[in-house]
PDB file of N, H, CA, C and O in Angstrom:
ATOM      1  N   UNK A   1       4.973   5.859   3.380  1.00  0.00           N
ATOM      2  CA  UNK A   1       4.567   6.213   2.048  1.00  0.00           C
ATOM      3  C   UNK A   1       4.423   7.721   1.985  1.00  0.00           C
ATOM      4  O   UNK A   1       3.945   8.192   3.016  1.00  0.00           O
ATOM      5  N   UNK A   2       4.725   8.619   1.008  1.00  0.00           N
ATOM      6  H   UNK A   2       5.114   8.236   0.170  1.00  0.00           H
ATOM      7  CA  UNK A   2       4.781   9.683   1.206  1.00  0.00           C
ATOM      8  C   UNK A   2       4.059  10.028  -0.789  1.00  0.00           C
ATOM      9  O   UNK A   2       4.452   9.673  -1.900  1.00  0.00           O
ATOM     10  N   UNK A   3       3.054  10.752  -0.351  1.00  0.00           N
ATOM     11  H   UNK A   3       2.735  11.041   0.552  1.00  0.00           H
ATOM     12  CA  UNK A   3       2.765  11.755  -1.737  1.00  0.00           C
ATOM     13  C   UNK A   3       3.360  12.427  -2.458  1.00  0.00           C
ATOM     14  O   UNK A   3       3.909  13.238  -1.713  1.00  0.00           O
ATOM     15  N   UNK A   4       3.669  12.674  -3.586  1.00  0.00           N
ATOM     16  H   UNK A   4       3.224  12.015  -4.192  1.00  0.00           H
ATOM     17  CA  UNK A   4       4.555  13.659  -3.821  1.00  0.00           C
ATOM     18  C   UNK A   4       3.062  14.642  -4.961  1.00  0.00           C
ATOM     19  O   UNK A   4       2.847  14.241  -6.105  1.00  0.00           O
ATOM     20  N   UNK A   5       2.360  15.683  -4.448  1.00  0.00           N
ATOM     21  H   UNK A   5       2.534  16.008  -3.518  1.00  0.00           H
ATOM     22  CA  UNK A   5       0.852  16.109  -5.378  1.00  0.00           C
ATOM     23  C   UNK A   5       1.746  16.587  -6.735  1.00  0.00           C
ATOM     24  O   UNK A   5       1.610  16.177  -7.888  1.00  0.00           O
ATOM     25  N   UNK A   6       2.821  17.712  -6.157  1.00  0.00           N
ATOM     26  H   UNK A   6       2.931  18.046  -5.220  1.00  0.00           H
ATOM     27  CA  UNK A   6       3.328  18.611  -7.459  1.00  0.00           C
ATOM     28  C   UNK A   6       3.632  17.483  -8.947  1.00  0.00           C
ATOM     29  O   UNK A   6       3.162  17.659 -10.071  1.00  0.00           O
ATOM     30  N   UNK A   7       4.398  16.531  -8.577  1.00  0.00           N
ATOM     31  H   UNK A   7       4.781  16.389  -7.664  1.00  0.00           H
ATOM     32  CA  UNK A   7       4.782  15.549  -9.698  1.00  0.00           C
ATOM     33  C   UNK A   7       4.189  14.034  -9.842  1.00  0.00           C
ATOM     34  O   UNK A   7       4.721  13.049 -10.355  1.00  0.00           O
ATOM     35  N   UNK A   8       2.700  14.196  -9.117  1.00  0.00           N
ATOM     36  H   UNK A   8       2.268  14.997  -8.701  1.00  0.00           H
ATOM     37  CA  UNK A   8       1.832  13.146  -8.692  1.00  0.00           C
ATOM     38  C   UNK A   8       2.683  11.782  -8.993  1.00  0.00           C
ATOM     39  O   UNK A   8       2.562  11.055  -9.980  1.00  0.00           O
ATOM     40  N   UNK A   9       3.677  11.604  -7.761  1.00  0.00           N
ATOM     41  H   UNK A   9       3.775  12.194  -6.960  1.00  0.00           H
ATOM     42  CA  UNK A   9       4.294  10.551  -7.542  1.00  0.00           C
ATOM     43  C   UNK A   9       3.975   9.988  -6.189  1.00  0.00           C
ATOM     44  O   UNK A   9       3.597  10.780  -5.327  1.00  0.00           O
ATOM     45  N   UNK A  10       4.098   8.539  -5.861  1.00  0.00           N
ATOM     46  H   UNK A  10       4.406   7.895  -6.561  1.00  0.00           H
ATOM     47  CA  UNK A  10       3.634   7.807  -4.793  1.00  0.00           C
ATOM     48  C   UNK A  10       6.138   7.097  -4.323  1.00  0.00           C
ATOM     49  O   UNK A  10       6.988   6.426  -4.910  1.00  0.00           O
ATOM     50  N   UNK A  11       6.044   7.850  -3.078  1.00  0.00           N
ATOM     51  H   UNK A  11       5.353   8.395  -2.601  1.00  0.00           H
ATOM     52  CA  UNK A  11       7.528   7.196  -2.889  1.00  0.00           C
ATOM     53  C   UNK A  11       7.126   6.424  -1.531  1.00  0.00           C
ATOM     54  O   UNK A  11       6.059   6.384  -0.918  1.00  0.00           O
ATOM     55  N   UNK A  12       8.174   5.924  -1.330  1.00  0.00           N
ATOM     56  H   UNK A  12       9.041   5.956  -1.827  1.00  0.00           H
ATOM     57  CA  UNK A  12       8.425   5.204  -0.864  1.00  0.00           C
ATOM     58  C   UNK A  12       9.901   5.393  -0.343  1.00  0.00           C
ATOM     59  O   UNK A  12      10.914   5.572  -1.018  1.00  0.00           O
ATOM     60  N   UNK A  13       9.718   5.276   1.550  1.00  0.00           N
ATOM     61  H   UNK A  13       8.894   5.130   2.098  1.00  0.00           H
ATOM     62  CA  UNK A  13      11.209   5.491   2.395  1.00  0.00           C
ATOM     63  C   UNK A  13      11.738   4.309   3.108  1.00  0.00           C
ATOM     64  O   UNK A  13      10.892   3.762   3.816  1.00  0.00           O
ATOM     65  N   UNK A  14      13.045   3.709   3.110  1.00  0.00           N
ATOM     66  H   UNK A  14      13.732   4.153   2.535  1.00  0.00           H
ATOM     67  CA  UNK A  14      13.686   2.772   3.696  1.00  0.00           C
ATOM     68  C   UNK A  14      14.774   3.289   4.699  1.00  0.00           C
ATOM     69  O   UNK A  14      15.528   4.233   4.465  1.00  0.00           O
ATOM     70  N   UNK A  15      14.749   2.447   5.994  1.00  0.00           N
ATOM     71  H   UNK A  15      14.136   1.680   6.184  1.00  0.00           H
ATOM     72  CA  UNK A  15      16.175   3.111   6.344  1.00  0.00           C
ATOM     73  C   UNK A  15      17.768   2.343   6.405  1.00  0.00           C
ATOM     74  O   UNK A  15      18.018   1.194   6.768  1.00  0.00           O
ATOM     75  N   UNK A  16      18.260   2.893   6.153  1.00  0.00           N
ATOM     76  H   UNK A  16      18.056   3.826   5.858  1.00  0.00           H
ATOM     77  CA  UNK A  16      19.458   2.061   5.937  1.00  0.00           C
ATOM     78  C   UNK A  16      19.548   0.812   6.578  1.00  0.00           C
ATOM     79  O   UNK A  16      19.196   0.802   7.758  1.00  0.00           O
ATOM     80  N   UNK A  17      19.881  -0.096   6.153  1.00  0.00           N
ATOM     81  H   UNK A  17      20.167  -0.088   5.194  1.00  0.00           H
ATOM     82  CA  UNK A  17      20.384  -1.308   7.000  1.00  0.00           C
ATOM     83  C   UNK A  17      21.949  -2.046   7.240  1.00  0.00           C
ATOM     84  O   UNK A  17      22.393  -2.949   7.949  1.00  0.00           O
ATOM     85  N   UNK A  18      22.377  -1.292   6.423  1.00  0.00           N
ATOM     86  H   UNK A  18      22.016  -0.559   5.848  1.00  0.00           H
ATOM     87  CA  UNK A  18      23.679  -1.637   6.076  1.00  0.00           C
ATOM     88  C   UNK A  18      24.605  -1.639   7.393  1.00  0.00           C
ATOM     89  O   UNK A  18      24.895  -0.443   7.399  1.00  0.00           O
ATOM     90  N   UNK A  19      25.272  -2.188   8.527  1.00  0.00           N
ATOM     91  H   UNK A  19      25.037  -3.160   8.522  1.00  0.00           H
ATOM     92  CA  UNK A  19      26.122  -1.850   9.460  1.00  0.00           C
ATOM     93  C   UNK A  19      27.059  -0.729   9.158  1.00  0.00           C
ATOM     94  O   UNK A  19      27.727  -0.594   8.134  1.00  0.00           O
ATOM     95  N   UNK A  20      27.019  -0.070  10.034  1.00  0.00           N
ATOM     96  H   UNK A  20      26.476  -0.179  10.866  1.00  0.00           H
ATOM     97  CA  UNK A  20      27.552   1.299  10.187  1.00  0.00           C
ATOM     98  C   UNK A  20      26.956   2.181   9.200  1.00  0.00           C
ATOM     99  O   UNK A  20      27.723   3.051   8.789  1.00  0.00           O
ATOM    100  N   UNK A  21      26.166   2.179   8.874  1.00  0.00           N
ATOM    101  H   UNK A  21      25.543   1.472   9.208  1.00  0.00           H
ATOM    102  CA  UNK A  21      25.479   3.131   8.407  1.00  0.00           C
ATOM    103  C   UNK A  21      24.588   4.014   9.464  1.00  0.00           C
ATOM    104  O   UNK A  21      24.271   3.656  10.598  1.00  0.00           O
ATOM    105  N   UNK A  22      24.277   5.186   8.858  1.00  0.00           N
ATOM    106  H   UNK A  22      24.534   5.477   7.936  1.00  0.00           H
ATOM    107  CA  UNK A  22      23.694   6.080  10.516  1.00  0.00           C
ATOM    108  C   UNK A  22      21.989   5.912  10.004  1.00  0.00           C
ATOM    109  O   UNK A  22      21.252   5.919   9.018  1.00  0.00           O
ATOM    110  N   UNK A  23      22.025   5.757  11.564  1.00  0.00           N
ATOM    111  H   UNK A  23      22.624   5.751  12.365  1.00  0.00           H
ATOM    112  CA  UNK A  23      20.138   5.140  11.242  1.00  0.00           C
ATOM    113  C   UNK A  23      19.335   5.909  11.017  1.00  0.00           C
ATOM    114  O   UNK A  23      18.267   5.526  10.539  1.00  0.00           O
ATOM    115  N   UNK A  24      19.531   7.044  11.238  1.00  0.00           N
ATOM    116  H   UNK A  24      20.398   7.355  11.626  1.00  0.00           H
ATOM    117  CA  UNK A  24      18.875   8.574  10.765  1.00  0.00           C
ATOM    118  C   UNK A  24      18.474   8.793   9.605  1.00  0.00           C
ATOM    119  O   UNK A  24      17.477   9.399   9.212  1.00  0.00           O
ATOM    120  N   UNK A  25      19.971   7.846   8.600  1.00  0.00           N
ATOM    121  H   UNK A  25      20.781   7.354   8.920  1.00  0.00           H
ATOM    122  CA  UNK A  25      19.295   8.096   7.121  1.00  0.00           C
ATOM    123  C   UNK A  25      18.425   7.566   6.274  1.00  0.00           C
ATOM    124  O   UNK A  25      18.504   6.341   6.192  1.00  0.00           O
ATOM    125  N   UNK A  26      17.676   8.045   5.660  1.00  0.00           N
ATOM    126  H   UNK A  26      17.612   9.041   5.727  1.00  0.00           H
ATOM    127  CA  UNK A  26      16.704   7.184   4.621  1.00  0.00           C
ATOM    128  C   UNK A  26      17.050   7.363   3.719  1.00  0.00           C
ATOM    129  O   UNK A  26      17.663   8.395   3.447  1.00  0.00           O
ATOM    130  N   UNK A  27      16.692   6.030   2.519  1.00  0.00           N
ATOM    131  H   UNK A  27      16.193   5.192   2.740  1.00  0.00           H
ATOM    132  CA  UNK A  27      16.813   5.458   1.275  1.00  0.00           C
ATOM    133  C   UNK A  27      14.990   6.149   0.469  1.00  0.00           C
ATOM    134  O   UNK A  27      13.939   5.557   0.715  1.00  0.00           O
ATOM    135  N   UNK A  28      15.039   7.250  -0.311  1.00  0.00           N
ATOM    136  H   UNK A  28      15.892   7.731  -0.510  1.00  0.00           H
ATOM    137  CA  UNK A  28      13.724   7.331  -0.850  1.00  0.00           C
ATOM    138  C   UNK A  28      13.708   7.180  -2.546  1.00  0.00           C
ATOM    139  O   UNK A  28      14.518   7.489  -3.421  1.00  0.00           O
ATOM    140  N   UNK A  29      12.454   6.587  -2.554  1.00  0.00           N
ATOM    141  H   UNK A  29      11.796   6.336  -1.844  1.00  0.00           H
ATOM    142  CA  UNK A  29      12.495   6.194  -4.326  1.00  0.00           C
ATOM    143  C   UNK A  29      11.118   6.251  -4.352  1.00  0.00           C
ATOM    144  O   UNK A  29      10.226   5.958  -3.556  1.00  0.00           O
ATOM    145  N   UNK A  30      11.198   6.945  -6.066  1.00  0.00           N
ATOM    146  H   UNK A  30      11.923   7.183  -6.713  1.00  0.00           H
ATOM    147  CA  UNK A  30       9.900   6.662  -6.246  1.00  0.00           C
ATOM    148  C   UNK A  30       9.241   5.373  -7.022  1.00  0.00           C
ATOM    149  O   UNK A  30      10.023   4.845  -7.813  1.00  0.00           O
ATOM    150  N   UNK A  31       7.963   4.785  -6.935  1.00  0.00           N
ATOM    151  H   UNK A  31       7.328   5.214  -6.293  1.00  0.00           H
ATOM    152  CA  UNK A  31       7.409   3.856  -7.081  1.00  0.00           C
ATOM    153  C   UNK A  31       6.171   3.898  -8.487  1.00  0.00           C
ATOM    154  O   UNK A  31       5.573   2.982  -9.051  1.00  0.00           O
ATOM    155  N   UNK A  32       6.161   4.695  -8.597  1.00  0.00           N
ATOM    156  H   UNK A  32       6.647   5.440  -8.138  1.00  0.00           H
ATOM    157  CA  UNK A  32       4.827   4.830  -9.716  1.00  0.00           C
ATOM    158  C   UNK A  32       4.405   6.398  -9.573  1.00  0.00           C
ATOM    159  O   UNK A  32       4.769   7.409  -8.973  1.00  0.00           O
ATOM    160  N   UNK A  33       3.481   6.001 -10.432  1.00  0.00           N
ATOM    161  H   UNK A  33       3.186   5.179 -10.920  1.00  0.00           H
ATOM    162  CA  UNK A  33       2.484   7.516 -10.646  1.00  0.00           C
ATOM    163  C   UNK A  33       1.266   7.424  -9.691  1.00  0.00           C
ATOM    164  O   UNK A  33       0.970   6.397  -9.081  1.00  0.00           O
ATOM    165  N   UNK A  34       0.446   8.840  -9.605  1.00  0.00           N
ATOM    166  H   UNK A  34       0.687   9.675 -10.100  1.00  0.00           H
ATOM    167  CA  UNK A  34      -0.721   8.646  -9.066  1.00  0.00           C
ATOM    168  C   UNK A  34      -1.798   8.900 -10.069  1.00  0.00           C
ATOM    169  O   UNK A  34      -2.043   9.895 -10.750  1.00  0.00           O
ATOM    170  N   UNK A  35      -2.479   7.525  -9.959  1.00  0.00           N
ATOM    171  H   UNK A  35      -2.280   6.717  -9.406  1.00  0.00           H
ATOM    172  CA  UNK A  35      -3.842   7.412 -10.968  1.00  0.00           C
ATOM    173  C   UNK A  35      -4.798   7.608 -10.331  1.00  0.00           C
ATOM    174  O   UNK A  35      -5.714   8.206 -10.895  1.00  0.00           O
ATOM    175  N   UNK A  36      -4.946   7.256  -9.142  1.00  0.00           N
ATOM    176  H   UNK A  36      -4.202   6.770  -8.684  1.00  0.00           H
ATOM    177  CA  UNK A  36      -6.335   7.173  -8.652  1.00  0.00           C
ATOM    178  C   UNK A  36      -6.667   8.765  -8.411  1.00  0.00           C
ATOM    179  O   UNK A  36      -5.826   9.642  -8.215  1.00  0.00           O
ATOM    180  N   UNK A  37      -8.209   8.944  -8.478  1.00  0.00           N
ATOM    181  H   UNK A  37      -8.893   8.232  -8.638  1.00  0.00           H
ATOM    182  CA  UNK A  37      -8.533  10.314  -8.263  1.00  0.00           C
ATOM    183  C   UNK A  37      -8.466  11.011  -6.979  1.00  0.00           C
ATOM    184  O   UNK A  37      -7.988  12.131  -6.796  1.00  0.00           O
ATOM    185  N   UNK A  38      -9.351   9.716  -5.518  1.00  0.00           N
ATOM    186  H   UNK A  38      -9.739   8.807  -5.666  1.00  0.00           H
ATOM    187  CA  UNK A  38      -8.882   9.963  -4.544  1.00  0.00           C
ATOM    188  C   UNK A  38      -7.393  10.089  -3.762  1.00  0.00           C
ATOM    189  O   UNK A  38      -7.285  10.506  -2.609  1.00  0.00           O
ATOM    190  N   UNK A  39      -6.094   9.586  -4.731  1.00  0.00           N
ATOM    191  H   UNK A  39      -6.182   9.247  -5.668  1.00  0.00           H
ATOM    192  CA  UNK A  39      -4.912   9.190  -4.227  1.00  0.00           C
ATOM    193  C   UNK A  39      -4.911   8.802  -3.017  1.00  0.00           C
ATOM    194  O   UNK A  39      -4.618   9.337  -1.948  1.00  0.00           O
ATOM    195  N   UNK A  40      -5.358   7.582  -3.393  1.00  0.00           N
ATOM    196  H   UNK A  40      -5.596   7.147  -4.262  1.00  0.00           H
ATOM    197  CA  UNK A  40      -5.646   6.575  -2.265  1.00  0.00           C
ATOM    198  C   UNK A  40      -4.581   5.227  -2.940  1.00  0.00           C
ATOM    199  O   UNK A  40      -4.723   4.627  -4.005  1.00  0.00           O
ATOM    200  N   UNK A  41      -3.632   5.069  -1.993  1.00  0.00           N
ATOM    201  H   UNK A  41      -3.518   5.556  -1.127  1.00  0.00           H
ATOM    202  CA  UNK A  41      -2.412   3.893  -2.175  1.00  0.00           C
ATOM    203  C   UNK A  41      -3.085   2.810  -2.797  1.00  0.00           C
ATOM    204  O   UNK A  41      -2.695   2.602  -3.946  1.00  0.00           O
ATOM    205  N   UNK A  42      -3.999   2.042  -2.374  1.00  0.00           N
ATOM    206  H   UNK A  42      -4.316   2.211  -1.440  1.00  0.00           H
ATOM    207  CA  UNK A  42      -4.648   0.816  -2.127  1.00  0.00           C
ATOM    208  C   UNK A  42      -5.479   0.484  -3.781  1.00  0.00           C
ATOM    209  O   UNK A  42      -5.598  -0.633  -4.286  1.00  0.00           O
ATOM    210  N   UNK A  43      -5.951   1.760  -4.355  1.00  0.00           N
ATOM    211  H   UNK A  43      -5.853   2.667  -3.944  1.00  0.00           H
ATOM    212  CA  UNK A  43      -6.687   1.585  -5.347  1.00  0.00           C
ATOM    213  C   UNK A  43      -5.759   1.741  -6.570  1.00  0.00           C
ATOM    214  O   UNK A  43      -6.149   1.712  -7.737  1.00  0.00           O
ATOM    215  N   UNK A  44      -4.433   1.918  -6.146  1.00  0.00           N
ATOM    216  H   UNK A  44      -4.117   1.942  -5.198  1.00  0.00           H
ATOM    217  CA  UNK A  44      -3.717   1.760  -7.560  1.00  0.00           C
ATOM    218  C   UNK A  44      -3.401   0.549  -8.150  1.00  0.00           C
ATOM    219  O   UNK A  44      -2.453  -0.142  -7.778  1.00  0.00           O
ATOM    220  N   UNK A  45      -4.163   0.256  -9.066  1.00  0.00           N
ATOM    221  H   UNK A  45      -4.933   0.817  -9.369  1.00  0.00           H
ATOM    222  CA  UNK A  45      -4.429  -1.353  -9.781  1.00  0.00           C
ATOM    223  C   UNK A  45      -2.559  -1.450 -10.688  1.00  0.00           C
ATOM    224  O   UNK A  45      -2.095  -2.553 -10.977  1.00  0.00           O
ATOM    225  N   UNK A  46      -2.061  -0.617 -10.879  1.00  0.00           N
ATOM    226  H   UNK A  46      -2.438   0.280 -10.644  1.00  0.00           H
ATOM    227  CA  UNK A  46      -0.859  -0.526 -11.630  1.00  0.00           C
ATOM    228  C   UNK A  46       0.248  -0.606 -11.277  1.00  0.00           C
ATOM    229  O   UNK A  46       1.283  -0.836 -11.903  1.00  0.00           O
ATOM    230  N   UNK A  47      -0.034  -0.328  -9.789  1.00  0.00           N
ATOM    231  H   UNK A  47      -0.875  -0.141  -9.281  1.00  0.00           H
ATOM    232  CA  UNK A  47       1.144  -0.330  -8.711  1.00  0.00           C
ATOM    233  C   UNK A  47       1.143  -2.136  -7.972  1.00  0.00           C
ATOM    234  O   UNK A  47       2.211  -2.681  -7.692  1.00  0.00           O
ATOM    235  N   UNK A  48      -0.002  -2.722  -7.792  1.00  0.00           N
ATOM    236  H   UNK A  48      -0.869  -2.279  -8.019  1.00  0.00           H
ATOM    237  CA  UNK A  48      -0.410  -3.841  -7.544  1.00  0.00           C
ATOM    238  C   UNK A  48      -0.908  -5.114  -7.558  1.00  0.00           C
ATOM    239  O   UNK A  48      -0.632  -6.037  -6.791  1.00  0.00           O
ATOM    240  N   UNK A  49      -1.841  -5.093  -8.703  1.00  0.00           N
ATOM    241  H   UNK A  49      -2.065  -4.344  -9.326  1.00  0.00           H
ATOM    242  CA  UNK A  49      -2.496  -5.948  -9.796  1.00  0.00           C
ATOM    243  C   UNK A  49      -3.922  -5.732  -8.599  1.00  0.00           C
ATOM    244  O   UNK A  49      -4.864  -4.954  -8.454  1.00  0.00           O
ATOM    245  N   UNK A  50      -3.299  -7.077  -7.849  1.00  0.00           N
ATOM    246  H   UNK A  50      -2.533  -7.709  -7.967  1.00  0.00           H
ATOM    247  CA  UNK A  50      -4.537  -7.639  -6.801  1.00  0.00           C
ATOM    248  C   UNK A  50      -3.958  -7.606  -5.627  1.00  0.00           C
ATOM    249  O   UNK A  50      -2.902  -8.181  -5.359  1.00  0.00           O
ATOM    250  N   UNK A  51      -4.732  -6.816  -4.739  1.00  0.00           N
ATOM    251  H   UNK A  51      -5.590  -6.350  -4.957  1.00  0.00           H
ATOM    252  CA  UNK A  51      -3.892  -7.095  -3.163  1.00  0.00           C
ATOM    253  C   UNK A  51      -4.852  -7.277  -2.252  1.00  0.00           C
ATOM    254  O   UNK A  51      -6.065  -7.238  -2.457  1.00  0.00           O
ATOM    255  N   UNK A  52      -4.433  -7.429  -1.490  1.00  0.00           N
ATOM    256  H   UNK A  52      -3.448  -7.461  -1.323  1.00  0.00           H
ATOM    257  CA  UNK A  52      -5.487  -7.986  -0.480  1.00  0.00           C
ATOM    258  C   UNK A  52      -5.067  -7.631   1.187  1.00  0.00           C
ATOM    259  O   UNK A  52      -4.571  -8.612   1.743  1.00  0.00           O
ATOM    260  N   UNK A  53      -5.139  -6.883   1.718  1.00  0.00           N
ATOM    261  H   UNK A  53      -5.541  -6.087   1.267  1.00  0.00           H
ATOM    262  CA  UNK A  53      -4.949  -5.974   2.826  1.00  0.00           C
ATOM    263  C   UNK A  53      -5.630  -6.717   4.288  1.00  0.00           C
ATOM    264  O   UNK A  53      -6.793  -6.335   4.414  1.00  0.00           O
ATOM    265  N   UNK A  54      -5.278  -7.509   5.219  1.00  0.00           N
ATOM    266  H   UNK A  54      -4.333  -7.820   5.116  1.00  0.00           H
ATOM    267  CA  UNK A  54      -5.601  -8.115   6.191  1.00  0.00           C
ATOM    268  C   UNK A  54      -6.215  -6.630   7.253  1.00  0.00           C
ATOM    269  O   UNK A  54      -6.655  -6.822   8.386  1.00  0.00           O
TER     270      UNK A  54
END
């Protein structure tokens, strides 16, 4: 999970899975905004509804 403060965005990185693809590369997107004050992942109700974290 990666912050983004300047454009208070929350992304998110994948790495390729595709065969022959080089594993080095990542897939990044962003996922939402940041609401919470602490920008804390967990408390974004908008990004999640209800979650529940083991």
């Amino acid at each position: 999970m990666l912050i983004d403060v300047e454009n208070k965005l929350w992304w998110v990185h994948f790495k390729y899975a595709k065969k022959g693809a080089n594993q080095k590369d990542n897939f990044f997107m962003p996922i939402g905004k940041i609401t919470d004050k602490d920008e804390k992942l967990l408390n974004e109700k908008a990004l999640w509804g209800k979650l529940e974290v083991k």
